[in-house]
N, C-alpha and C positions, 0 to 999 in steps of 0.2 A: 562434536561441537554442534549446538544449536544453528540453525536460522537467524537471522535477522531480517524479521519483515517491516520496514518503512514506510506509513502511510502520512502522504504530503495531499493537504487540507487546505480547507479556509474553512472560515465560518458560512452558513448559509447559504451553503453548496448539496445539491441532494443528493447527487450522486456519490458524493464522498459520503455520505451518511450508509448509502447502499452498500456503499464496498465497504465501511466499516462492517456493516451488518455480515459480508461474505465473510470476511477476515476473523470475526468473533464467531460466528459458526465453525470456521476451518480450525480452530485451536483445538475445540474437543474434539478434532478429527487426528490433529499431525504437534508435535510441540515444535515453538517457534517463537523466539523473543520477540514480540512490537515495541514499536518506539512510534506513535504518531506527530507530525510534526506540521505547524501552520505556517504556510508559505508566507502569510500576510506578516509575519513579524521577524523575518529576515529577508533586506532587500536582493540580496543573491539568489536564493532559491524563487524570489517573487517572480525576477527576471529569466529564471530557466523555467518555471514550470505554468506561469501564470497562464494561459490556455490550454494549460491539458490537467487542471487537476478533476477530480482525484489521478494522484499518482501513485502506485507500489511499485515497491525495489525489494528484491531479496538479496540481503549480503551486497547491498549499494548496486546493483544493477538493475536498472527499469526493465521492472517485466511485463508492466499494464498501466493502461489510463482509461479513463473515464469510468470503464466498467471492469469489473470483474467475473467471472464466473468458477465457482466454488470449484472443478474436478480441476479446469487447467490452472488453477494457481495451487492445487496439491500435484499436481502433474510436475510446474513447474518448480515446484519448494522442494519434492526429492530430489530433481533434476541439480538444483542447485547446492543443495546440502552436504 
């Protein structure tokens, strides 16, 4: 069974653009379903994540904010797969 990696966004955030950019690099490394998803258009997620996005989850558990770094989120993606 695949991964599910999670990235929670907003629009006009750079650092979400960044860790897009890790996230789309690490796919031609490891396979792993994404689902990106904008905090700003459910007031729930706005409330849980609203100062720390970017946020990634693999398999719904937060495993980074702000930044990412391309070895430990394939460190952490077999960890959790």
């Amino acid at each position: 069974m695949r991964a599910r990696v999670t990235l929670y966004t907003r629009k006009g955030c750079c650092l979400c653009d960044e860790a897009k950019a890790v996230l789309m690099a690490a796919r031609g490394r490891a396979g792993f379903d994404y689902e990106e998803r904008d905090i700003d258009g459910d007031e729930a997620l706005q409330q849980r994540y609203n100062d720390e996005v970017p946020v990634i989850a693999i398999n719904g558990v937060k495993a980074f904010k702000y930044r990412v770094n391309m070895n430990e989120f394939l460190k952490k993606l077999a960890a959790r797969a």
